[in-house]
N, C-alpha and C positions, 0 to 999 in steps of 0.2 A: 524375634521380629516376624513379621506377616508378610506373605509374599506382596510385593507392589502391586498384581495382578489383582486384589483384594481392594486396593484403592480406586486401582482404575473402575472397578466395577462397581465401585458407590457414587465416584465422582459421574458417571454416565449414567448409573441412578437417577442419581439426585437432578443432574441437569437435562434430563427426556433424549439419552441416549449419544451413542459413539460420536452422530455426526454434529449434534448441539454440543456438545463438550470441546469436538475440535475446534469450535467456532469461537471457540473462548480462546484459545490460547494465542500464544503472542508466536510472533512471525517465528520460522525458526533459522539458528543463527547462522551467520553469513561470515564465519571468519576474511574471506578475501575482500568484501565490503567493507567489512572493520578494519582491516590494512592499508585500504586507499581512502581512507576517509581521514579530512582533511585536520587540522589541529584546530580551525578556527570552528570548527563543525564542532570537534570533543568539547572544546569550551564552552559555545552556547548549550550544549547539553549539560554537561556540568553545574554552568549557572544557574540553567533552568533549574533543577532537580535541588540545589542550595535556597534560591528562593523558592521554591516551591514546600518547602521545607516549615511544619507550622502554621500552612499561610492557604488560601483558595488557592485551590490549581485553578479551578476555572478565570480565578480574574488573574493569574499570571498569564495563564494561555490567550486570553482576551489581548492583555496588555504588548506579547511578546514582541509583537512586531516593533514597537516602542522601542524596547530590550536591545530589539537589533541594531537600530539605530544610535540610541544613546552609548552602546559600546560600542560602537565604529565597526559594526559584522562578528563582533569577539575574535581578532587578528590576534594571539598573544602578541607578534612582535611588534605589533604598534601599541599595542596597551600597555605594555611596560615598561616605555620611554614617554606616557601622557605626564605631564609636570602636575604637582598637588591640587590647582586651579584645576586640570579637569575634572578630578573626584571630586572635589567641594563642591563645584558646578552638580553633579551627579545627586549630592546629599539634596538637592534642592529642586531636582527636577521633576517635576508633578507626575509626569507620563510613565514613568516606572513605578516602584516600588521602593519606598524613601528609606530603606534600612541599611545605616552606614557599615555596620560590621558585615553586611552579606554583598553591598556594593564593593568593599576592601576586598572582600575576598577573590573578588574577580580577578583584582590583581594580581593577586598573590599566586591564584590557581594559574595565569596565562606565565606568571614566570615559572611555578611547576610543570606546566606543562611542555615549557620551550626546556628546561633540563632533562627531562625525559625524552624529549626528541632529540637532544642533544646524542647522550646515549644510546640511541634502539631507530634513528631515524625520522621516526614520526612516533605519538601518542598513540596512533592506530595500533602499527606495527609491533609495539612494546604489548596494549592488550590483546592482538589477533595471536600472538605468541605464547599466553601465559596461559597453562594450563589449568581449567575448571578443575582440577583434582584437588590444586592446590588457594582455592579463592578466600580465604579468611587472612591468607598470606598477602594476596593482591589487597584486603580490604586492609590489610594492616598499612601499606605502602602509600595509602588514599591517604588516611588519618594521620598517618604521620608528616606525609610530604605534601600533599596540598591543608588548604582549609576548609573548613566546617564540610567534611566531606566525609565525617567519621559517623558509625551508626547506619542506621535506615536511607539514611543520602546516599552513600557510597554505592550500595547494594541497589537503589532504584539508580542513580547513575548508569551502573553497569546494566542492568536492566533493558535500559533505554535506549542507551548504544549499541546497543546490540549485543553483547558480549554473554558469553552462554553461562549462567552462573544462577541459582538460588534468592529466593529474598524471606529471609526469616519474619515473615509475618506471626503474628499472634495464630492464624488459623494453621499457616506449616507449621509453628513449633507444636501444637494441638495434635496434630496427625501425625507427627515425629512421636509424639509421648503415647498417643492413642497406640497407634502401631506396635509401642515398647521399648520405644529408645528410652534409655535411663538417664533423664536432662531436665534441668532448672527449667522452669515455666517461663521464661527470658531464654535460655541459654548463652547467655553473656558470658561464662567462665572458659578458662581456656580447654581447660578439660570437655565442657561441653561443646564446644566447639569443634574441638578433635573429634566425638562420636557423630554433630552431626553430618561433617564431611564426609567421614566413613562411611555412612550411610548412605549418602547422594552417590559417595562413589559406588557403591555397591550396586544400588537398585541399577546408575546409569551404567554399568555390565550385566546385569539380570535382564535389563530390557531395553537395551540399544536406544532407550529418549534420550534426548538433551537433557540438560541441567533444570532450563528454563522452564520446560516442562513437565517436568518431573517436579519440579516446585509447583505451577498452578494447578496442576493435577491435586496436588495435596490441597492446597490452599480452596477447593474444589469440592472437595472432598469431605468437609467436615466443616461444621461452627455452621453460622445465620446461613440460611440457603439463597441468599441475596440473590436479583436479577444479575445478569449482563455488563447492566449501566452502574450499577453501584457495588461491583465485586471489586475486591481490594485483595490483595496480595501484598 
């Protein structure tokens, strides 16, 4: 493998240096923020990142405000005492996004998410606790215990919340392989999955970044040299 040091210095290459490349990346992360953030907050995220899923981010983000409303702020503990009449209502209402399986799943995700504050307090506190060492483990517990939150959803979830973790894009898994990790062009397999954690763990004690960064840095780094406004991770 290549030292990180080797990334970083293409990724500020390619983007017109140290301070244009900082200017790329995402905030960095706030575990004590992630702690006192609210449940009804992890939700709308969550949902957002579901429908967003397949679909224009722009005309979701257009729409969201809508979102807010039609699900009553995303409260879990009032959305999962709404009787079947409000999601029907829901399947039908213009100002969202009319997809019954991703509007279900709102459901389904505010009762995952009040069991997990059941246990850990809050949904903050259960992710400001879990270890970035261990996040294919956290994506397993997404896909398993909530809905359609499995895949590329889970990973921009986390993302977005702030939670300091990776997102295997096409251009990271590219700079994973460029580099010499020994992994599927996906790395979907468990096995690959194990190398590429290892890895993040590694580089993230080689070079004191975050997770998150250490991902867009790669994602950065390599494949279409897109603008600002159209880089994808």
């Amino acid at each position: 493998m290549i030292s990180f040091d080797s990334i970083l210095a293409r990724a500020q290459q390619r983007k017109g240096g140290a301070a244009a490349l900082q200017a790329l990346l995402p905030s960095s992360p706030d575990p004590q923020h992630l702690q006192q953030l609210g449940d009804d907050r992890i939700l709308a995220e969550m949902s957002k990142r579901v429908f967003c899923a397949g679909f224009s981010w722009t005309v979701i983000d257009n729409k969201w405000p809508e979102f807010e409303t039609a699900f009553l702020g995303f409260n879990p503990d009032t959305l999962v005492f709404q009787p079947n009449e409000f999601w029907d209502a829901l399947f039908a209402n213009p100002r969202i996004v009319r997809h019954a399986a991703k509007i279900l799943s709102v459901r389904d995700n505010a009762g995952f998410i009040r069991e997990i504050a059941s246990e850990h307090g809050s949904f903050g506190q259960f992710l400001s606790a879990w270890p970035s060492a261990r996040q294919f483990d956290l994506l397993n517990i997404l896909s398993e215990r909530g809905s359609r939150l499995g895949g590329n959803t889970g990973q921009m979830f986390l993302r977005y919340i702030g939670w300091d973790g990776f997102v295997l894009s096409k251009d990271v898994i590219l700079c994973l392989r460029d580099a010499g990790l020994d992994i599927g062009a996906e790395a979907k397999s468990k096995k690959d999955q194990a190398k590429v954690q290892a890895q993040f763990n590694a580089w993230a004690e080689e070079t004191g970044l975050s997770y998150s960064h250490l991902s867009k840095i790669c994602a950065l780094s390599i494949g279409e040299n897109a603008s600002e406004t159209s880089e994808t991770e």
